[in-house]
C-alpha positions, 0 to 999 in steps of 0.5 A: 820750631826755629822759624827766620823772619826777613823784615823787622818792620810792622809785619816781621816784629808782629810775626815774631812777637805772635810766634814767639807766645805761641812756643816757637823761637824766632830770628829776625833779619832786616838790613836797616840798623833799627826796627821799623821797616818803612818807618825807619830813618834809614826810609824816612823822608821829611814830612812822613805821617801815617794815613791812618789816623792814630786810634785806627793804626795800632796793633791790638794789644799795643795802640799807639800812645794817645800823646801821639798827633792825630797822624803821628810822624814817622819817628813817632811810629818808629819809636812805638815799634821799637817800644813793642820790641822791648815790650815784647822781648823780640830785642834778643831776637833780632838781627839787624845789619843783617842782610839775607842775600838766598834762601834756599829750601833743604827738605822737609820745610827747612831753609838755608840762608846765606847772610851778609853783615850790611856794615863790613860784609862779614858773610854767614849762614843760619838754617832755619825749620821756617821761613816767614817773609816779611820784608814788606811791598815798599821796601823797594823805590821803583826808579824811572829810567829818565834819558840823558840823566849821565849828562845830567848828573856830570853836570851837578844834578842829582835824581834821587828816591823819595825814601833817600831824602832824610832831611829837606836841606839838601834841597835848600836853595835848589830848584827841585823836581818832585815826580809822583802825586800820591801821598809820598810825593805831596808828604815831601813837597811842602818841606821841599817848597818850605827851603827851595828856590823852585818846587815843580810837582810832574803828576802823569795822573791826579788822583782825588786826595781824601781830606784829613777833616771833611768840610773841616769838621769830619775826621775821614776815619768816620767815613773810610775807616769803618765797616760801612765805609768799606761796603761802599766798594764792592767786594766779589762776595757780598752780605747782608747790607752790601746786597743792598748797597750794591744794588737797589740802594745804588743810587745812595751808595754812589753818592755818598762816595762821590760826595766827599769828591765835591766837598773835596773840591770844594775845599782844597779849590781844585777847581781854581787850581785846575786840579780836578782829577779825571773820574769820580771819587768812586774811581780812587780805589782803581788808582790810590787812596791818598790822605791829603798832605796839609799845607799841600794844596795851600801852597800850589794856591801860594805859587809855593809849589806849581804842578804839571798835571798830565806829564812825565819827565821826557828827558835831563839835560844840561843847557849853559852848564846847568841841569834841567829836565824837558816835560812831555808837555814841551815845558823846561825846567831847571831841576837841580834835584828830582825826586822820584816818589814813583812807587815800589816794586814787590820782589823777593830776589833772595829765593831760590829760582825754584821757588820765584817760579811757583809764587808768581803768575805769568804777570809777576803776580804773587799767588798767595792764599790769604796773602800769605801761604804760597802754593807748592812751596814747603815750609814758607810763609809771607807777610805784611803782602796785604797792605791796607788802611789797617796795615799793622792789623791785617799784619797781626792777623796774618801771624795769627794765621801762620802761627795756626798753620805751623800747629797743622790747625788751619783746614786749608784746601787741596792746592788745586782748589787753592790755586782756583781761589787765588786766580779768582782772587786776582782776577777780581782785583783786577777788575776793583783796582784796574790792575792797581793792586801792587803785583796782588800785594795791595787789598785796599779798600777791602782790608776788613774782608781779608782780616774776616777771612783770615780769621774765619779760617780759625774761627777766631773772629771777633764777635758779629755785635763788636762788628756791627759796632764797626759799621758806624765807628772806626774799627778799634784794633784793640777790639781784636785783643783777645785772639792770640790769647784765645789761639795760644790757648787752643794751641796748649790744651791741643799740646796737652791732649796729643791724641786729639791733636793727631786726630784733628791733623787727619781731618785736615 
């Protein structure tokens, strides 16, 4: 088939890279002018790390470079995506500068996309058998809608998102604003505070920041990127052990989590600063995982940076000619620049309206099975909608997944079973992530349990031993190098022996 591919990010270059060795050819359409999604420098903002450390974000054929930092930079990721391109011989494949303004089905699976050059406008269009969206759940800044901000702006003040700013010297001598307090906005505020005459964080909420080195000397991974680590938070299907966990062992398993919010504590002095966030450490997977920025909490100490905890920006206002911005806790501050860290909004505004309709629940939920198969919707596929602490691998296992299911080798339920399973899905989600899990586009912390799933669908898991090695140790993508190969095979000798191939398909 000729499958289109919306996104070159990690998700759209491992679809097409996956689909590409499974006999397909592919079309890879992204806006940006270089591959890398979130990570290109089109979206890069000053201070961009992964959260991931190096060996556990990788794809499992191609780890990222041991040369690399502990948490590479975002050109570093870019750069690696890109060398996976040349690689793999997706470069003739893609479209960059390319933007998919509809997609419209035709019949019998095929799409009809209309496309438009991001550089002169040039229209154009392309029909393709499939359709793998993959155009990623932060591609998207979710902007507030601040009061007064015409004034503002008339009178030299400039509100922007955190993915706008490529280079901290716009902020040089500035007083800035930064409003947000996950990753993102503490990654953009110690180079902010490095070159600004005043950098203010506007946190509505804390959240707990997990260090990159417990007590200095633990690297985070050994506790949150294994198999271990994710048993910790309670899945709606538990085994083995998690039946333990997660009930007479109880006791030790909330102290084992809520212990690295005091060493936290501890070592960031949050206290001191008058930063303890509300709840426990056990409540990080209902908000956001964030890795701690360096230098962050060090400049707060330093008077760098000042943080407004438990406020929002009420309203932008020029007072004597200048821009300032009224926090809801009666405070003014000058505000030459904002920069708004708020988040993403998840949408797919190129679809048809038929087909929004029957992958969003009444709350703009995506309903997809595995993340990835919409229901009641021919010949469309998503992926990279499964964001994790293993975000290229769960990605990659994902295409596996699509590239099983174009061969009619996936035993997928009947819709209205599958409709049940993905209600019940949400719903749990809802209750694990209270409602935080990104229009259902979020699976942390439970991203193992997806790629198990995912791959037990096939019955391509790894093996349990190289599994139980994962409870103790961080995961290794690489330990799951050997399942693409193994489904290509599965795909050729079911290609050679077609009558076994159609007998299969009626069992399905």
């Amino acid at each position: 088939m000729r499958v289109g591919i919306i996104g070159a990010g990690v998700a759209g270059l491992a679809t097409a890279k996956t689909l590409l060795q499974a006999g397909h050819e592919v079309v890879v359409f992204d806006s940006a002018p270089d591959v890398g999604g979130v990570w290109s420098r089109t979206r890069r903002y000053p201070g961009l790390t992964t959260q991931s450390a190096r060996s556990t974000y990788g794809l499992s054929d191609f780890p990222l470079p041991r040369e690399f930092p502990e948490w590479p930079t975002g050109a570093q990721v870019q750069s690696w995506l890109e060398a996976y391109a040349t690689e793999f011989k997706i470069e003739p494949h893609l479209r960059l500068h390319t933007l998919v303004t509809a997609a419209t089905p035709t019949g019998d699976g095929r799409w009809s996309l209309s496309l438009k050059d991001a550089d002169d406008g040039t229209l154009g269009g392309e029909t393709v058998d499939r359709l793998v969206v993959a155009n990623g759940v932060f591609c998207e800044p979710n902007m507030p809608a601040f009061e007064g901000i015409d004034e503002y702006t008339a009178a030299g003040g400039r509100v922007m998102a955190g993915t706008q700013l490529h280079d901290a010297e716009v902020a040089r001598g500035k007083h800035v604003l930064v409003v947000g307090y996950g990753k993102s906005a503490c990654d953009v505020t110690v180079p902010v505070s490095e070159v600004a005459a005043g950098t203010h964080v506007i946190a509505r909420q804390l959240l707990w920041k997990v260090p990159r080195k417990i007590a200095g000397v633990l690297n985070f991974k050994m506790l949150l990127l294994t198999r271990m680590g994710e048993a910790l938070f309670k899945y709606h299907r538990l085994r083995g052990f998690e039946k333990f966990l997660h009930g007479v062992g109880n006791p030790v398993r909330r102290n084992m989590l809520n212990s690295v919010g005091s060493v936290s504590k501890r070592q960031f002095k949050l206290a001191k600063l008058g930063l303890v966030p509300r709840g426990t450490m056990e409540d990080i997977v209902k908000g956001a995982i964030g890795l701690a920025t360096e230098g962050f909490f060090e400049g707060v100490e330093s008077g760098a940076i000042v943080v407004h905890r438990d406020t929002t920006v009420a309203r932008l206002r020029v007072i004597d000619g200048r821009p300032h911005a009224d926090l809801s806790d009666g405070t003014t501050l000058p505000a030459d620049l904002v920069v708004c860290a708020t988040g993403f909004t998840q949408g797919v505004p190129f679809l048809d309206s038929h087909s929004r309709s029957q992958i969003f629940d009444e709350r703009g939920n995506f309903l997809l099975y595995r993340q990835i198969l919409p229901i009641g919707v021919d010949g469309l596929y998503f992926n990279g909608y499964n964001s994790s602490f293993f975000s290229p691998l769960n990605a990659e296992m994902a295409a596996v997944w699509i590239a099983a299911h174009l061969a009619g080798a996936v035993p997928v339920p009947e819709p209205d079973v599958l409709r049940r399973q993905v209600a019940a899905q949400l719903a749990f989600m809802d209750v694990a992530t209270d409602r935080h899990h990104c229009r259902g586009t979020k699976i942390i912390p439970f991203s193992l349990k997806n790629i198990d799933e995912v791959l037990d669908d096939l019955d391509l898991n790894i093996s349990k031993r190289v599994r139980a090695s994962h409870w103790l140790n961080p995961v290794d993508p690489t330990a799951y190098k050997g399942v693409t190969p193994a489904l290509v095979a599965r795909l050729n000798a079911k290609r050679s022996n077609p009558r076994h191939s159609r007998a299969e398909r009626t069992t399905q």
